[in-house]
C-alpha positions in Angstrom: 73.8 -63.2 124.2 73.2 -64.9 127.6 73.7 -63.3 130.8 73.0 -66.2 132.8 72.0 -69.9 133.4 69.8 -71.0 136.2 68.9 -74.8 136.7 69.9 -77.8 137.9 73.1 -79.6 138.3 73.7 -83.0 136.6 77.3 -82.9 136.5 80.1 -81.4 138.3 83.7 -81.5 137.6 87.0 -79.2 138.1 86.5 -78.0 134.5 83.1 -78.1 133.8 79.7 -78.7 135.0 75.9 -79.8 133.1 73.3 -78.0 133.9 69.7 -78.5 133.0 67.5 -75.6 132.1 64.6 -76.4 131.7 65.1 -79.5 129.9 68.3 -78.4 127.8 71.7 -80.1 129.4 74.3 -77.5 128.9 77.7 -78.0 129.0 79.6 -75.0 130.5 83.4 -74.7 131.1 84.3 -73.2 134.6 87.3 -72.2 136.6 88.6 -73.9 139.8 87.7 -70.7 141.6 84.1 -71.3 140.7 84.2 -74.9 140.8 85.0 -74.5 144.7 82.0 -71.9 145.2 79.8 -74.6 144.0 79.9 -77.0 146.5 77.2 -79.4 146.8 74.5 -77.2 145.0 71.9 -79.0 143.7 70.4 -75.5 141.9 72.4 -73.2 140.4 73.1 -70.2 138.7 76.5 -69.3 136.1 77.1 -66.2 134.6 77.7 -67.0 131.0 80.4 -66.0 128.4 79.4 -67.6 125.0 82.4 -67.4 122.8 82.0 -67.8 119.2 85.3 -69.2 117.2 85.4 -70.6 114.0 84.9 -73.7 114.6 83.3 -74.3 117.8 80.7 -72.0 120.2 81.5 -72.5 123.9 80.2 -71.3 126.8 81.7 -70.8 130.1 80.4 -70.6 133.2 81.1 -68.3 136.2 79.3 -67.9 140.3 80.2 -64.2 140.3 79.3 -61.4 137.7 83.1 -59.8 138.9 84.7 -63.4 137.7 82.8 -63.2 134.6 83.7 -59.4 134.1 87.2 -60.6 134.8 87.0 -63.3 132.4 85.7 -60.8 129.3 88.5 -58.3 130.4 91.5 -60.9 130.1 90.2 -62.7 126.9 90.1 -58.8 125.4 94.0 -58.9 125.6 95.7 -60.1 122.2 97.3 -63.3 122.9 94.7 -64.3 125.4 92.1 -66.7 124.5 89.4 -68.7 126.2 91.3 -71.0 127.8 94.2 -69.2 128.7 91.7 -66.7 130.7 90.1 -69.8 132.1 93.6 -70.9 133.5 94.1 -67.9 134.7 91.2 -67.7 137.0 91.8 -71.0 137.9 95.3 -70.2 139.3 94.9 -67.3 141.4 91.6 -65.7 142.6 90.0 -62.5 140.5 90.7 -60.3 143.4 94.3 -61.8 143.1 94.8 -61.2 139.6 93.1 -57.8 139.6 95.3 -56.4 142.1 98.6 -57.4 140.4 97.2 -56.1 137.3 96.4 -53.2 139.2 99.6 -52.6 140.9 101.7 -53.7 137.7 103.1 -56.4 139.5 103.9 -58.8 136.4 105.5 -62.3 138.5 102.2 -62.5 140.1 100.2 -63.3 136.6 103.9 -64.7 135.1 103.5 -67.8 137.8 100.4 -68.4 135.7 101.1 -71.3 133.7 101.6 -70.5 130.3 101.7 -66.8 130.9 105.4 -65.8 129.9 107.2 -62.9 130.7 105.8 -61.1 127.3 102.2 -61.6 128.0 101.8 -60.8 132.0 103.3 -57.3 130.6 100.8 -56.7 127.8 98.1 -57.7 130.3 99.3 -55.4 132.7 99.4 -52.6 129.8 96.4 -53.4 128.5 94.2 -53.5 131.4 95.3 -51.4 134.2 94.0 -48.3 133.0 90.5 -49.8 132.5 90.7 -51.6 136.2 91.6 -48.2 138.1 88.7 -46.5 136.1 86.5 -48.7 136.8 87.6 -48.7 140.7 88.8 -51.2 143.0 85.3 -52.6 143.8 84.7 -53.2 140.2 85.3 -57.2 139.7 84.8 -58.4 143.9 81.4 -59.3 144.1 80.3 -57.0 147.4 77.2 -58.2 149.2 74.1 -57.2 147.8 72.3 -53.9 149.3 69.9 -51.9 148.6 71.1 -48.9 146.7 70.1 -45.4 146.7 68.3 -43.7 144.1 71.0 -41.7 143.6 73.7 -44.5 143.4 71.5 -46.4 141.1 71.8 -43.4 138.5 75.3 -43.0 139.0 75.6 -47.0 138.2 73.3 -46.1 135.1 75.3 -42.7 133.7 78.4 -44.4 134.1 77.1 -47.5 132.3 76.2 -44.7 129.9 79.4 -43.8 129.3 80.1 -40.6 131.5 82.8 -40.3 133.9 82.2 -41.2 137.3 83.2 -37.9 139.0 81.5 -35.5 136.4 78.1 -37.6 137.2 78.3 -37.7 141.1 79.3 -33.5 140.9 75.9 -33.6 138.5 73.7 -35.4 140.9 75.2 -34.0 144.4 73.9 -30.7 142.5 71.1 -32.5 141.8 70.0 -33.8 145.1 70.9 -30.7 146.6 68.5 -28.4 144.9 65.6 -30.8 144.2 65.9 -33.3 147.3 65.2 -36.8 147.4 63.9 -38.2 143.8 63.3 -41.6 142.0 65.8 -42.6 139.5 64.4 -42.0 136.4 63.7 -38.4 137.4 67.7 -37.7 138.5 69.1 -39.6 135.2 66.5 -37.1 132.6 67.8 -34.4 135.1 71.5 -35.4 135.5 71.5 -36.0 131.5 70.4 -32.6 130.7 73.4 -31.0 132.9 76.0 -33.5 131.6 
């Protein structure tokens, strides 16, 4: 529902900061691990989860889109809720927890508090299939550049759905026949071949 809030900072603290958009103080749980990327901002911008319970609609807050990503991915695991993903983040880095999730190394999330032996397995299970699909760039925020048009439709098909290698065979085809073309024109072309 929201992909992000951008506004000033009333309120900081390890758990949670206020922000003010545009009139509208919202209070928005974060981790430690964005709590220390925050500094001494005075403007900022969170990538929001809003998570909708039963009784309560709470939104937390995040500096990188790979936290946030993170975040959605460990809250998806049965068991894991809110605030256990929150702790998590807030005890080890993302790239920390994505490489023992990654490498099935299950003491790394079990030193989580209140991650038990039980649950650092079925997060391991549960996720490290969709972490190696999704590469190991997936969740670190990399410096922004300016991408290709061909790397922009790749981004797009696999956002699509299709797999990563059957789209870069399509548009290496694709480029090689027809040259250099904007990106609308290589995803109608690349989706006709896929």
């Amino acid at each position: 529902m929201y992909e992000y809030f951008s506004g000033k900072l009333i309120f900081k603290s390890p758990t949670h900061v206020i922000i003010d958009v545009s009139g509208i103080g919202y209070f928005v749980h974060i981790s430690l691990t964005t709590y220390a990327q925050l500094k001494d901002q005075e403007h900022l911008k969170l990538f929001i989860s809003f998570q909708v319970r039963e009784d309560s609609q709470t939104l937390y807050g995040f500096a990188t889109e790979g936290e946030r990503q993170l975040f959605n991915h460990l809250i998806s695991v049965s068991g894991i809720g809110p605030n256990t993903g929150r702790m998590m983040l807030s005890s080890a880095t993302p790239e920390e927890i994505q490489q023992a999730i990654v490498t099935g190394h299950v003491q790394t999330i079990q030193k989580i508090k209140g991650i038990g032996p039980k649950t650092a397995q079925r997060v391991i299970l549960e996720l490290q299939d969709k972490l190696k699909k999704e590469g190991p760039h997936a969740l670190i925020s990399l410096p922004v550049q300016k991408q290709s048009s061909s790397e922009e439709a790749l981004a797009a098909l696999v956002m699509l759905g299709f797999q990563k290698i059957a789209a870069e065979k399509v548009l290496l085809t694709i480029q090689n026949t027809e040259g250099e073309l904007p990106v609308e024109a290589l995803i109608k072309l690349a989706l006709k071949k896929l």
